[in-house]
The first five atom37 places (N, CA, C, CB, O) and aatype in JSON, in Angstrom:
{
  "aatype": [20, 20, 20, 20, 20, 20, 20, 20, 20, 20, 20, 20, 20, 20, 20, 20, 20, 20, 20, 20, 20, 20, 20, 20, 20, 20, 20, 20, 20, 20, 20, 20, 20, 20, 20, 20, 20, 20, 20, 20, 20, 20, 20, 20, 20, 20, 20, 20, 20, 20, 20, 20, 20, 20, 20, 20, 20, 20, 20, 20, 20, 20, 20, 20, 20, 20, 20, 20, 20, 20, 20, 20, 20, 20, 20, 20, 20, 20, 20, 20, 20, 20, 20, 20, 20, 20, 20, 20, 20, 20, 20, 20, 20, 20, 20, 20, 20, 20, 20, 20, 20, 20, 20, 20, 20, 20, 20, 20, 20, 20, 20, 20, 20, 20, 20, 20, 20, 20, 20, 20, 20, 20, 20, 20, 20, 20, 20, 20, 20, 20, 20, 20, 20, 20, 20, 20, 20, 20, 20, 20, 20, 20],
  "atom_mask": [
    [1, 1, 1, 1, 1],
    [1, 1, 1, 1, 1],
    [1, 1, 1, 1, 1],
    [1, 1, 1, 1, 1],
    [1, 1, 1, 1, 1],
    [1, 1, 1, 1, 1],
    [1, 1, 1, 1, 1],
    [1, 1, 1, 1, 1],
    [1, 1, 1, 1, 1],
    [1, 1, 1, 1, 1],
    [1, 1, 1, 1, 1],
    [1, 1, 1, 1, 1],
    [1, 1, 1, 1, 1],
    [1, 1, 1, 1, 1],
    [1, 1, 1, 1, 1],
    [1, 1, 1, 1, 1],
    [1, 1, 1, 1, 1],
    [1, 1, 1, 1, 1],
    [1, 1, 1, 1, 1],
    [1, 1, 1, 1, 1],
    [1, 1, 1, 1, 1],
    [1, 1, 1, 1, 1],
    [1, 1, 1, 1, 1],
    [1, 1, 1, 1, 1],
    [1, 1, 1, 1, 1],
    [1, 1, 1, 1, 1],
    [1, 1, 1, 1, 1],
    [1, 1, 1, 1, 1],
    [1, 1, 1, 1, 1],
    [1, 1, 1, 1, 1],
    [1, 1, 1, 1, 1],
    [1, 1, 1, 1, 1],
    [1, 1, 1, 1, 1],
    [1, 1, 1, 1, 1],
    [1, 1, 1, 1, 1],
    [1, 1, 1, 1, 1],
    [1, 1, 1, 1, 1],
    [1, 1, 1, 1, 1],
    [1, 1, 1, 1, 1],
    [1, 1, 1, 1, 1],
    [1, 1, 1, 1, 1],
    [1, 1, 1, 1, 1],
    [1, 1, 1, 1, 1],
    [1, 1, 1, 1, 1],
    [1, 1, 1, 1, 1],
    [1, 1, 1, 1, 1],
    [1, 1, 1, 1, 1],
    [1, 1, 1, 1, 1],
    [1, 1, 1, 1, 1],
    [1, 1, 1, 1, 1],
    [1, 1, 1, 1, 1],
    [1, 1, 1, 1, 1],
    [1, 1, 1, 1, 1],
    [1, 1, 1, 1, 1],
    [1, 1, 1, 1, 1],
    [1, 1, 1, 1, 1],
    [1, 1, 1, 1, 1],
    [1, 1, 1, 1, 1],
    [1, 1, 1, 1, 1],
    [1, 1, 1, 1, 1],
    [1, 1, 1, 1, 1],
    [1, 1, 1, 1, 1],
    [1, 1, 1, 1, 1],
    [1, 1, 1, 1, 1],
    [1, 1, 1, 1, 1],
    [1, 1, 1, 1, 1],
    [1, 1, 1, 1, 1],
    [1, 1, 1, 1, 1],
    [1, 1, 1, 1, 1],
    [1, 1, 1, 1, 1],
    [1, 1, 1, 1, 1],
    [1, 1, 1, 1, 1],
    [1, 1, 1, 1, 1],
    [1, 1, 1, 1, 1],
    [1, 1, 1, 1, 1],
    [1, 1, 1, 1, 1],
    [1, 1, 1, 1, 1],
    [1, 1, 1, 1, 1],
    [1, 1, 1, 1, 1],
    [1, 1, 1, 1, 1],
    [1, 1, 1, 1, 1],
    [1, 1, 1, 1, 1],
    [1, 1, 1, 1, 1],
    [1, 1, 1, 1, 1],
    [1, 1, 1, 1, 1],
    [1, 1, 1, 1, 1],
    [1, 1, 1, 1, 1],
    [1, 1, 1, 1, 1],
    [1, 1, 1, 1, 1],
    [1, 1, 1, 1, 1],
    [1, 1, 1, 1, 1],
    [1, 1, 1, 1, 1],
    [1, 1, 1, 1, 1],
    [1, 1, 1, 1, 1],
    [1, 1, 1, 1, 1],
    [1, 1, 1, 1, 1],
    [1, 1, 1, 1, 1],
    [1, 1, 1, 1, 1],
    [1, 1, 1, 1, 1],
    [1, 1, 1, 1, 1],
    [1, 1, 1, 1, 1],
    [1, 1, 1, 1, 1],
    [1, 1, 1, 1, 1],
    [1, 1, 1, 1, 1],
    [1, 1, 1, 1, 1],
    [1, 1, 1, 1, 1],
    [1, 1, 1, 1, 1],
    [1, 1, 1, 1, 1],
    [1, 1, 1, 1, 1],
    [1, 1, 1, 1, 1],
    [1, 1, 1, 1, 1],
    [1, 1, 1, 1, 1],
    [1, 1, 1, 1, 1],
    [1, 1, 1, 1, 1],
    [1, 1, 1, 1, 1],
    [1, 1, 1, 1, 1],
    [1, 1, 1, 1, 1],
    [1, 1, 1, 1, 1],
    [1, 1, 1, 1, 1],
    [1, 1, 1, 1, 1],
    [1, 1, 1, 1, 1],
    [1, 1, 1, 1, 1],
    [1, 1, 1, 1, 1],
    [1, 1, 1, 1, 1],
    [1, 1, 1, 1, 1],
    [1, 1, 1, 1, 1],
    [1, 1, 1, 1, 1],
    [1, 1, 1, 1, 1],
    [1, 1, 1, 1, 1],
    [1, 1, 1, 1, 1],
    [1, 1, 1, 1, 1],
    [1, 1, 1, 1, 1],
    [1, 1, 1, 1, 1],
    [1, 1, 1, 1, 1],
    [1, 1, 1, 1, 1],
    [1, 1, 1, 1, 1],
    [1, 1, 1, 1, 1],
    [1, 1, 1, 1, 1],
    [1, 1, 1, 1, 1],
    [1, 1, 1, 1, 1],
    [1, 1, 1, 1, 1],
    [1, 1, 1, 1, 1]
  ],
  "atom_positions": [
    [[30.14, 65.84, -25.36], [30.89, 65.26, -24.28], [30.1, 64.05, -23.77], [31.16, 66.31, -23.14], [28.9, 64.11, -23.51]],
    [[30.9, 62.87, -23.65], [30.01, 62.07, -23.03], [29.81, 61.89, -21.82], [30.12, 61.15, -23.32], [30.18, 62.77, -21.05]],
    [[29.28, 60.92, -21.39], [28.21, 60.64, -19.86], [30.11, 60.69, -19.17], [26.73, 58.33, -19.65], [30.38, 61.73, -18.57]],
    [[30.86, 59.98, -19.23], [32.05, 59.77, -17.96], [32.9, 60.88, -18.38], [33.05, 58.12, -17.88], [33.53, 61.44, -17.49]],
    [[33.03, 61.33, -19.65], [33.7, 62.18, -19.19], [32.9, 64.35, -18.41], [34.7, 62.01, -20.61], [33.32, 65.24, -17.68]],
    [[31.92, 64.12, -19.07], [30.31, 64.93, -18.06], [31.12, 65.2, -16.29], [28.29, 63.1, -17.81], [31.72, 66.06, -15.65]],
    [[30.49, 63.53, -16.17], [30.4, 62.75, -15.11], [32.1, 63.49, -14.1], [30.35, 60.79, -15.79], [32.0, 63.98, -12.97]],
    [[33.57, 63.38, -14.93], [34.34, 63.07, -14.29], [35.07, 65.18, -14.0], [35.24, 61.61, -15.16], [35.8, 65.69, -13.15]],
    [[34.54, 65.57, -14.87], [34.76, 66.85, -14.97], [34.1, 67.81, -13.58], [34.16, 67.2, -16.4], [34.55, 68.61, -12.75]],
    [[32.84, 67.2, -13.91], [31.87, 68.03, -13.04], [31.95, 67.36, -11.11], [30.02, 67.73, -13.94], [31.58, 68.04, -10.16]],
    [[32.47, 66.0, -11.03], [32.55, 65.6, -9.77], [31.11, 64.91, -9.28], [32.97, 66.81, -8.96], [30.67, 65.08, -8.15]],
    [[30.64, 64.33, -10.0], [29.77, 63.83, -10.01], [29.7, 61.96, -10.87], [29.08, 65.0, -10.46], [30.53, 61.8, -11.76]],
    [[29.01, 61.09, -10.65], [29.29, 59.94, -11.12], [28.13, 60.18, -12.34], [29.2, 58.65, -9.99], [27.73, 61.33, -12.52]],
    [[27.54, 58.95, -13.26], [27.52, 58.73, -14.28], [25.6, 58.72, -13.81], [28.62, 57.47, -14.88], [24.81, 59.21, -14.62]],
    [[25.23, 58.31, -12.91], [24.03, 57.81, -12.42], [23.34, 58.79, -12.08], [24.1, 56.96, -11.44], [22.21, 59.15, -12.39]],
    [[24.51, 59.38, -11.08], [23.62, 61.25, -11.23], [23.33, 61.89, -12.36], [24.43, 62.52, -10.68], [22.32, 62.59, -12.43]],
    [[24.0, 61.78, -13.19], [23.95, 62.61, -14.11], [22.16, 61.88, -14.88], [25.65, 62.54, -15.1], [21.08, 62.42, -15.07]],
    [[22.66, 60.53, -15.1], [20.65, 60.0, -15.63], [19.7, 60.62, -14.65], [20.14, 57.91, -15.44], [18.78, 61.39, -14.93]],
    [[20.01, 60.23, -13.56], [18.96, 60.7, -12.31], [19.04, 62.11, -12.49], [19.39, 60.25, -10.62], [18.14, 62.57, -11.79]],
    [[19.5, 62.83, -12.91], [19.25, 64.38, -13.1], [18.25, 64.86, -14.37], [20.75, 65.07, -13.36], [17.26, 65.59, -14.34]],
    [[18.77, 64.31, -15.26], [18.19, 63.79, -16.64], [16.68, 63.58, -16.34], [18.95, 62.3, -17.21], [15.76, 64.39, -16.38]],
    [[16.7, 62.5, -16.1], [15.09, 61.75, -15.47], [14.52, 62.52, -14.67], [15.12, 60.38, -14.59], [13.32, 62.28, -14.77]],
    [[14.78, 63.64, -13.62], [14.33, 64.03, -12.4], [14.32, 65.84, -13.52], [15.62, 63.58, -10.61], [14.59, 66.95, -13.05]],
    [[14.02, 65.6, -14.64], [14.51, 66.68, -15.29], [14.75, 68.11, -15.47], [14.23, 66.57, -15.82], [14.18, 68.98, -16.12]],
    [[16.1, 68.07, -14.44], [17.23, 69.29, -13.87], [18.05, 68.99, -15.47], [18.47, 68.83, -11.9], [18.99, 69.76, -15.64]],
    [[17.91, 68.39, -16.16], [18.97, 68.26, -17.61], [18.03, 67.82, -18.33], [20.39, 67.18, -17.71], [17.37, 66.81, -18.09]],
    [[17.88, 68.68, -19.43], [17.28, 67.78, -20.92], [18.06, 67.27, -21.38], [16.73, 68.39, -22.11], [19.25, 67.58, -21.48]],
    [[17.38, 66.14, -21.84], [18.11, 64.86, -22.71], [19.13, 65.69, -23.78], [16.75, 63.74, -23.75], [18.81, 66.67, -24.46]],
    [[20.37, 65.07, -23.72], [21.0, 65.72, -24.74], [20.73, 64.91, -26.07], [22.49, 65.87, -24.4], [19.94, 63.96, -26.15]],
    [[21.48, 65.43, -27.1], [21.38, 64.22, -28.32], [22.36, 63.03, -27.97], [21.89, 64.86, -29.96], [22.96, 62.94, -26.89]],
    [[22.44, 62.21, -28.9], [22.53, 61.02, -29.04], [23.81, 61.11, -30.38], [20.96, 60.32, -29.29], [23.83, 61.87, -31.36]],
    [[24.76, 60.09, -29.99], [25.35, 59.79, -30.84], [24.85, 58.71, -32.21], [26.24, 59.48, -30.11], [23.65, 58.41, -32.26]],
    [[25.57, 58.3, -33.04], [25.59, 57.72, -33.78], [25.27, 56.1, -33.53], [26.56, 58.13, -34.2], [24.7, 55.32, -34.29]],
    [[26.0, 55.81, -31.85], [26.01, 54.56, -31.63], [25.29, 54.89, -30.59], [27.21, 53.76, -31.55], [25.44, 54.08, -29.68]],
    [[24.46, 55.89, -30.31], [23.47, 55.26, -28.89], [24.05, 56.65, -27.95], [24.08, 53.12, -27.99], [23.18, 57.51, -27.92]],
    [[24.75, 56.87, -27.53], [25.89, 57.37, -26.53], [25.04, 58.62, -26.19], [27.63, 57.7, -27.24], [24.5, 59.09, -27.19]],
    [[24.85, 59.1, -25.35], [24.84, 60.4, -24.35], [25.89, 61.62, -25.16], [25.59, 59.86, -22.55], [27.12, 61.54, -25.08]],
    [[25.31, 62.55, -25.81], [26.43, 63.37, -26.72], [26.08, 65.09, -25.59], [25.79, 63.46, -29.15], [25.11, 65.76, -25.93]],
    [[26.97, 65.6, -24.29], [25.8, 66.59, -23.65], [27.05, 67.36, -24.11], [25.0, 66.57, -21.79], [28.26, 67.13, -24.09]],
    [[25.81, 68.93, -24.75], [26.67, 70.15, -24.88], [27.42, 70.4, -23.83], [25.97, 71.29, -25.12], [27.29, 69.92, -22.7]],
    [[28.78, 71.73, -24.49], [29.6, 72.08, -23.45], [28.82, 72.35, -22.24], [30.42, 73.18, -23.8], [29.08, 71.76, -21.19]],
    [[27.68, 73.41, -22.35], [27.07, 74.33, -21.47], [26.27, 73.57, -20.5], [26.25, 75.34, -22.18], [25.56, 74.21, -19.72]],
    [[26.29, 71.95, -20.45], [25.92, 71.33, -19.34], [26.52, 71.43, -18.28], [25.82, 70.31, -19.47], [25.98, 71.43, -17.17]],
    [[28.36, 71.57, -18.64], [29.01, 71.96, -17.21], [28.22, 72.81, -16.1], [30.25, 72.8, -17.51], [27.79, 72.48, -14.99]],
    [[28.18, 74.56, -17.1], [27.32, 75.32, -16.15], [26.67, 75.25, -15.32], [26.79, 75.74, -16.38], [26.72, 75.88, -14.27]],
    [[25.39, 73.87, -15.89], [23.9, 73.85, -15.6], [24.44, 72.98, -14.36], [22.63, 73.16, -16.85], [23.97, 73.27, -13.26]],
    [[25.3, 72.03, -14.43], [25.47, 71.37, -13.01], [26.29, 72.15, -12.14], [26.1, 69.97, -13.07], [26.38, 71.75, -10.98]],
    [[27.02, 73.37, -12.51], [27.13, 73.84, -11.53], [26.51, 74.48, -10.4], [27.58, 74.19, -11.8], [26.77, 74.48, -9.19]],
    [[25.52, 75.1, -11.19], [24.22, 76.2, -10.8], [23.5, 74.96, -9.99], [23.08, 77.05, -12.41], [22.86, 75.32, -9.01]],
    [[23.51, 73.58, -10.26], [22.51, 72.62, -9.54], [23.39, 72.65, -7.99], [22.36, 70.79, -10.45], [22.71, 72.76, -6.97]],
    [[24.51, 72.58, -7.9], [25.53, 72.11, -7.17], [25.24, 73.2, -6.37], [26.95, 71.84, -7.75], [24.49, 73.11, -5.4]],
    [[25.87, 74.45, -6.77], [25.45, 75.8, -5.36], [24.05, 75.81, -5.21], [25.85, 77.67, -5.74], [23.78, 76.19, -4.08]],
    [[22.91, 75.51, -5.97], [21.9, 75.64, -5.59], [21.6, 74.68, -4.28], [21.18, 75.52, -6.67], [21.1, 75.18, -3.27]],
    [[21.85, 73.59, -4.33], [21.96, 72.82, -3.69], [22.28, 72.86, -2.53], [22.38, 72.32, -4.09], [21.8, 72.3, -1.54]],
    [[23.5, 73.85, -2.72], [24.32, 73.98, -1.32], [23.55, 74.87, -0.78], [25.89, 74.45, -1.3], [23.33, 74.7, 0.42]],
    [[22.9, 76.1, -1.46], [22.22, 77.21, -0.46], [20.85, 76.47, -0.18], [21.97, 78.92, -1.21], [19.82, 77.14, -0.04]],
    [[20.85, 75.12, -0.09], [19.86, 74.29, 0.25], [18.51, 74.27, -0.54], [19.63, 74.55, 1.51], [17.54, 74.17, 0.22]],
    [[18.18, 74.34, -1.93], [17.28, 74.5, -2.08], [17.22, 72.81, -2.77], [17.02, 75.87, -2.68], [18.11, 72.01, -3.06]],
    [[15.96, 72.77, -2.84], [15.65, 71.3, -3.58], [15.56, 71.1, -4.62], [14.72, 70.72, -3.39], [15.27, 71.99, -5.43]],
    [[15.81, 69.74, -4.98], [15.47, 69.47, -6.28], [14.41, 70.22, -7.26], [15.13, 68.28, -6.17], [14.59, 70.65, -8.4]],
    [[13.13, 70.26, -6.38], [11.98, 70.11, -7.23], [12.04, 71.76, -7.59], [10.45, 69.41, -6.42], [11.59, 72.07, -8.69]],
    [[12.62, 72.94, -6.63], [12.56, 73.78, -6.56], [14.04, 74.65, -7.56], [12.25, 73.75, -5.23], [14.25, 75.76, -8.06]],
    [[14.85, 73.21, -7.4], [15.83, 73.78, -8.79], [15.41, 73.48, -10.23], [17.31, 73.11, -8.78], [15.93, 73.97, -11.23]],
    [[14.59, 72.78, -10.19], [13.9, 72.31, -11.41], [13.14, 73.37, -11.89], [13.04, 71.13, -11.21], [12.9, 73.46, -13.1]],
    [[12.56, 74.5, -10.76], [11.19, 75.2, -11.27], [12.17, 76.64, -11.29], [9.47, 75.12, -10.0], [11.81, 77.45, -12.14]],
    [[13.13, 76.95, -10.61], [14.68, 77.52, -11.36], [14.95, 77.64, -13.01], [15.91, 76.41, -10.91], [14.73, 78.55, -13.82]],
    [[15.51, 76.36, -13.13], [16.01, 76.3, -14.63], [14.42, 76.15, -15.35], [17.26, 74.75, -14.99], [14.57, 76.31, -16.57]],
    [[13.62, 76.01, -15.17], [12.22, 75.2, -16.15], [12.29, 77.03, -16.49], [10.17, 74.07, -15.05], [12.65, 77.41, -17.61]],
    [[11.9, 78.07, -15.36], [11.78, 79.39, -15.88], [12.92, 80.52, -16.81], [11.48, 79.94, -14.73], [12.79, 81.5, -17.54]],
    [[14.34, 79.45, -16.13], [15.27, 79.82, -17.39], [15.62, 79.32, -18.99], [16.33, 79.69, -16.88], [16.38, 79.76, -19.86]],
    [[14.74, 78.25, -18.93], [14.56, 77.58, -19.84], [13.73, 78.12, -20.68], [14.28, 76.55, -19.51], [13.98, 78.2, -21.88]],
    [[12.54, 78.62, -20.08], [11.79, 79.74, -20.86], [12.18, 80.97, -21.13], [10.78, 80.01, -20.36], [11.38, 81.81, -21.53]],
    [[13.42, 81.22, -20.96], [13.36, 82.68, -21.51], [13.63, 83.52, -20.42], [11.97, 83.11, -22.16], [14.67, 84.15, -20.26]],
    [[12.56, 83.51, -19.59], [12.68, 84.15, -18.47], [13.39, 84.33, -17.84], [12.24, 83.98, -17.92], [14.25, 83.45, -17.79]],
    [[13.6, 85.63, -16.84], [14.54, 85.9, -15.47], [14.22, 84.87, -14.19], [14.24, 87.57, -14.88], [13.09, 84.81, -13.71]],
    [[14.89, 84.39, -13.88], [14.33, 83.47, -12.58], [14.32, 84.23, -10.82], [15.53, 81.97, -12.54], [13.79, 83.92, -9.75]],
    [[15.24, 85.38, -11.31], [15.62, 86.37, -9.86], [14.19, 86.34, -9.03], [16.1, 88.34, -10.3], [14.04, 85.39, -8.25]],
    [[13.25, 87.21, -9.14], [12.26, 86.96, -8.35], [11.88, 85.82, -7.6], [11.49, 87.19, -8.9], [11.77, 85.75, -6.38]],
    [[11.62, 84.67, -8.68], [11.57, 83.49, -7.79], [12.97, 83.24, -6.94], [11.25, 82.21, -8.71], [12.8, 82.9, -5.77]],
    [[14.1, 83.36, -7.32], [14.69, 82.67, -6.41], [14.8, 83.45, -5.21], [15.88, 82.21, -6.85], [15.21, 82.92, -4.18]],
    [[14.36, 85.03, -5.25], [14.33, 86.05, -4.07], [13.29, 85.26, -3.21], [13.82, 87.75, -4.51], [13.43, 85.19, -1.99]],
    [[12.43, 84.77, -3.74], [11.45, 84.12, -3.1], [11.37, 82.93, -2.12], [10.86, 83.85, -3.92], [10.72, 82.71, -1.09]],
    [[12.27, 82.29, -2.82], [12.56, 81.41, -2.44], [14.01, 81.09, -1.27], [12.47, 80.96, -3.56], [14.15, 80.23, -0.4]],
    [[14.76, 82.0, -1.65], [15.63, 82.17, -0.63], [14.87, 83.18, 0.7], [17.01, 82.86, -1.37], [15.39, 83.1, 1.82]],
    [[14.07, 83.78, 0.57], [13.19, 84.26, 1.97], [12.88, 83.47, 2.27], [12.12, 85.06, 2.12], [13.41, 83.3, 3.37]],
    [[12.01, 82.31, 1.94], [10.96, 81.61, 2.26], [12.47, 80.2, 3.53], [9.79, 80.92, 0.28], [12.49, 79.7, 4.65]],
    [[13.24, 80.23, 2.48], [14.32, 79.49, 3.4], [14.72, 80.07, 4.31], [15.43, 79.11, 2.88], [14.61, 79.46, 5.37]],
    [[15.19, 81.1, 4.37], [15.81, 81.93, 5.17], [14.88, 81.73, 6.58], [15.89, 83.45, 4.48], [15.26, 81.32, 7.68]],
    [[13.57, 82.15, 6.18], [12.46, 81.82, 7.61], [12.62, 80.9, 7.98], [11.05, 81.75, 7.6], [13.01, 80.8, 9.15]],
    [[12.43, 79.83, 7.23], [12.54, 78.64, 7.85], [14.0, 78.09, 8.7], [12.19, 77.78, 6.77], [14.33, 77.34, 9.62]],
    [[14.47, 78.84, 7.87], [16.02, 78.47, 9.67], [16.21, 79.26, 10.36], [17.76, 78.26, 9.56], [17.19, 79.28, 11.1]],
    [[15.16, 80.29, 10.31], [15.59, 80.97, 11.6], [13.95, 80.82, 12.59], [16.22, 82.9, 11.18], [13.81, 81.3, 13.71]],
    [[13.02, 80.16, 11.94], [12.35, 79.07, 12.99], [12.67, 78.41, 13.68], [11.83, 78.33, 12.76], [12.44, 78.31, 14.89]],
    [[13.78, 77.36, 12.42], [14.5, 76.05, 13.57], [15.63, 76.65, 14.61], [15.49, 74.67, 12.56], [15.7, 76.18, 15.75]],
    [[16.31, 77.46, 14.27], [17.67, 77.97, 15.04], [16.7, 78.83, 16.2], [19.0, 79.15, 13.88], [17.3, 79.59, 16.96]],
    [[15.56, 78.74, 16.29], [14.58, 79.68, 17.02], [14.36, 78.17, 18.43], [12.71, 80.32, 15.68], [14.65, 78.02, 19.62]],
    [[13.77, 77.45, 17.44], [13.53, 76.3, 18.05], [14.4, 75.48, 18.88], [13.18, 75.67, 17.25], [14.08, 75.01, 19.97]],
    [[15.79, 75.3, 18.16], [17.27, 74.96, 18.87], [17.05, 75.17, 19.71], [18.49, 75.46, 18.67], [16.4, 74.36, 20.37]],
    [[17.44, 76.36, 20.24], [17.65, 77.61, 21.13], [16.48, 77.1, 22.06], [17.45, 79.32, 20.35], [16.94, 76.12, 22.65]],
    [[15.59, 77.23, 22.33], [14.46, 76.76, 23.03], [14.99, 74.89, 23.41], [12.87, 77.03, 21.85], [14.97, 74.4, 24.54]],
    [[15.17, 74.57, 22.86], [15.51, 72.89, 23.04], [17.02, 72.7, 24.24], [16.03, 72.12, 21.05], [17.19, 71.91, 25.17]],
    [[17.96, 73.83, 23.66], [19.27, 73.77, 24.51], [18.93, 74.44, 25.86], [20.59, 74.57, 23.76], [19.39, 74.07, 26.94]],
    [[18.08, 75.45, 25.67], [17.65, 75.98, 27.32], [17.0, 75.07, 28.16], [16.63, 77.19, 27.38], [17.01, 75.15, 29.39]],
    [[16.46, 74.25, 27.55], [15.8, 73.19, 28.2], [16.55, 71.88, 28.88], [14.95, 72.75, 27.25], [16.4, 71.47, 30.03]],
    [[17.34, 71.39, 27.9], [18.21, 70.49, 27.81], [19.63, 71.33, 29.35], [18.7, 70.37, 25.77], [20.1, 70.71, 30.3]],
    [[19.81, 72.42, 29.08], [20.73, 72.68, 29.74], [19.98, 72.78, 31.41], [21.45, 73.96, 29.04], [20.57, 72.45, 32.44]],
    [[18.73, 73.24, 31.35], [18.33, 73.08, 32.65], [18.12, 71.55, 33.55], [17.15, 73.77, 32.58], [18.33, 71.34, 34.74]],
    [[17.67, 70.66, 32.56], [17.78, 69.18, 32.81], [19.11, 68.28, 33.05], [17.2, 68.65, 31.75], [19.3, 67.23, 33.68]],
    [[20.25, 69.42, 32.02], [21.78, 68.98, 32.65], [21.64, 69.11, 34.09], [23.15, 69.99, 32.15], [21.69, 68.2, 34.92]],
    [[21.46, 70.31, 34.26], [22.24, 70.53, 36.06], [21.01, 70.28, 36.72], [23.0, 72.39, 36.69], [21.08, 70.47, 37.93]],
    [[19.83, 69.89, 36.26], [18.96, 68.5, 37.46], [19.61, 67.23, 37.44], [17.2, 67.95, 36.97], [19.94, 66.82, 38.55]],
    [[19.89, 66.51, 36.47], [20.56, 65.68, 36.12], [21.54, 65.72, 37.41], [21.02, 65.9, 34.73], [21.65, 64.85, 38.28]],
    [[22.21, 66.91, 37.31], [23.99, 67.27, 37.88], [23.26, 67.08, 39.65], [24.98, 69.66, 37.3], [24.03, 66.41, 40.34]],
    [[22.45, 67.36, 40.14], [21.87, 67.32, 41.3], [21.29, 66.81, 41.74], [21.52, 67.82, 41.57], [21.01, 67.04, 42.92]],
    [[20.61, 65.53, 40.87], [19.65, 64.15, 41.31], [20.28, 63.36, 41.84], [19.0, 63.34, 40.32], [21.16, 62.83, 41.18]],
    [[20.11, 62.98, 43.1], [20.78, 61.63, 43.67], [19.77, 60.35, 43.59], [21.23, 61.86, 45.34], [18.75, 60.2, 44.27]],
    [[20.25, 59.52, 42.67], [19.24, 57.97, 42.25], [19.0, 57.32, 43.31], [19.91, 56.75, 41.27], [18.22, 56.38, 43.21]],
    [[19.65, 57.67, 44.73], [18.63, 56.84, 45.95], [17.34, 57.74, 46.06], [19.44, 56.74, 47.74], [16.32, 57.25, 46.55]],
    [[17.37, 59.22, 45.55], [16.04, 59.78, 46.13], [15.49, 59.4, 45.03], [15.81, 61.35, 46.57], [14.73, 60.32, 44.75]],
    [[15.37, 58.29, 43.9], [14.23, 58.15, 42.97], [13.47, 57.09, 43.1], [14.59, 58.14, 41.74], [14.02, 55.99, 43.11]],
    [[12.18, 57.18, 43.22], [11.1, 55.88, 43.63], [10.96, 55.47, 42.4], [9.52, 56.18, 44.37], [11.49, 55.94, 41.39]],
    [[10.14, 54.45, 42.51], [9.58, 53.57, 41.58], [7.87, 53.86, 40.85], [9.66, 52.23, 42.41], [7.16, 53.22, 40.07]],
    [[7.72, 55.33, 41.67], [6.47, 55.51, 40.81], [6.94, 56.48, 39.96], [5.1, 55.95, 41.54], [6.01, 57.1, 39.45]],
    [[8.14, 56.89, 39.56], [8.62, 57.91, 39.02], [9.52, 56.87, 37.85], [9.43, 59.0, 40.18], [10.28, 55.93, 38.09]],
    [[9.1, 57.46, 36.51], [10.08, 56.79, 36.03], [11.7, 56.75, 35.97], [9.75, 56.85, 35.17], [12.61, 56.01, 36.34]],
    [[11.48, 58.51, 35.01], [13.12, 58.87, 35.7], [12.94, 60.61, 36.39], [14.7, 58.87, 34.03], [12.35, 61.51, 35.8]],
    [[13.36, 60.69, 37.25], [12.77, 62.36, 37.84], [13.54, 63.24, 37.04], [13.09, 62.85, 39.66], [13.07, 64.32, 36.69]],
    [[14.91, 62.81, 36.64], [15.33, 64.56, 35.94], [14.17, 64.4, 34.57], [17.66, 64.84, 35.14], [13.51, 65.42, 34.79]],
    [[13.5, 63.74, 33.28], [12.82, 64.1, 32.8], [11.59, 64.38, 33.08], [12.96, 63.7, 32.24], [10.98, 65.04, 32.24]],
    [[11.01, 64.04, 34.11], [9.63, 64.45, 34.78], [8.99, 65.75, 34.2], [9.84, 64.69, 36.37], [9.16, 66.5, 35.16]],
    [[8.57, 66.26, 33.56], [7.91, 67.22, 32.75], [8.88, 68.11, 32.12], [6.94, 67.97, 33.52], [9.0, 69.29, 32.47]],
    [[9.7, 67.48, 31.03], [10.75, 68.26, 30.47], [9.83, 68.44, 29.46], [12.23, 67.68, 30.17], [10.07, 69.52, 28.91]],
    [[8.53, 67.67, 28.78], [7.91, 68.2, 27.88], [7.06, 69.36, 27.85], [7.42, 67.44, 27.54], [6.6, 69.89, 26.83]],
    [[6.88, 69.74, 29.08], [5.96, 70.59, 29.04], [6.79, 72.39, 29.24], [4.85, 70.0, 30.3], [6.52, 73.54, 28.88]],
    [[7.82, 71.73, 30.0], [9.18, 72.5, 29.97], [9.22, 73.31, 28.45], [10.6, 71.28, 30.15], [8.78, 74.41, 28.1]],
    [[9.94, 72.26, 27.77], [10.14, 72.34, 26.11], [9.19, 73.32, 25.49], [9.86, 70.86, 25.34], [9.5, 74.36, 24.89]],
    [[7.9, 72.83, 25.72], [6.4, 73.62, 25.12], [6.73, 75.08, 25.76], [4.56, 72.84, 25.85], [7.34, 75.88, 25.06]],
    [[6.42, 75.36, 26.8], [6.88, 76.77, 27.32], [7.72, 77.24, 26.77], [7.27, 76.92, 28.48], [7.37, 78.18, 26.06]],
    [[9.05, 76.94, 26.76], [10.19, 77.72, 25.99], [9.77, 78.19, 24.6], [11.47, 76.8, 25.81], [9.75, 79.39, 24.37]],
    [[9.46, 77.35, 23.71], [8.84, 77.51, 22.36], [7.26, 78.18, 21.96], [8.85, 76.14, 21.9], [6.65, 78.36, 20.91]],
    [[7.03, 78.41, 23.22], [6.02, 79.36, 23.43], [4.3, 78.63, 22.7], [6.69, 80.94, 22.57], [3.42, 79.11, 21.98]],
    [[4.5, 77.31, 23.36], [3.06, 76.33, 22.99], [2.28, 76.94, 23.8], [3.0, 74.59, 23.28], [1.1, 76.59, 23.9]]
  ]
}
């Protein structure tokens, strides 16, 4: 199959598909007669598996070390158990962190909602942020 029609099947353009190639999530397929990009059927698959991988957010470098162990032979399950924990923590750090940012933010709304700008001097820059950083740090438990 060649590069556009690869390219037009899978939903993807012609550039991704080199940049995948090059970034090597795809071994080079063979080569035609005249030069041409000749990629087995079973490349569909492999960009699919890139595509949900993708989506359950994992990275490039980390879909690469995916297929490199299916490429060998190997089961890749462990690693990707691994690797989907290791994500998993990590958003429920940030959604940890959010959460800490909106309590903050929401308490600075309704200062905000209760500051009257004649009571703000000029040695103050702006008073509703006046130690929202240290605010922030507390919530997130600095």
């Amino acid at each position: 199959m060649r590069i556009g029609e690869l390219a037009a099947v899978c939903g993807v353009t012609a550039k991704t598909l080199r940049f995948y190639e090059q970034a090597g999530l795809l071994p080079a397929p063979p080569r035609t007669a005249g030069g041409y990009r000749d990629y087995p059927e079973q490349t569909v698959k492999r960009l699919a598996f890139i595509r949900d991988a993708q989506g359950a957010g994992l990275s490039l470098a980390e879909i690469r070390s995916v297929l490199a162990l299916r490429d060998a032979g190997a089961s890749p399950c462990a690693h990707v158990t691994a690797l989907v924990d290791r994500h998993l923590q990590d958003i429920e750090r940030r959604l940890a962190e959010l959460r800490a940012t909106r309590a903050v933010l929401r308490g600075l709304a309704e200062r905000a909602a209760a500051t009257d700008p004649a009571d703000c001097t000029d040695a103050e820059v702006c008073r509703i942020l006046t130690g929202a950083t240290s605010r922030v740090e507390g919530e997130r438990g600095h």
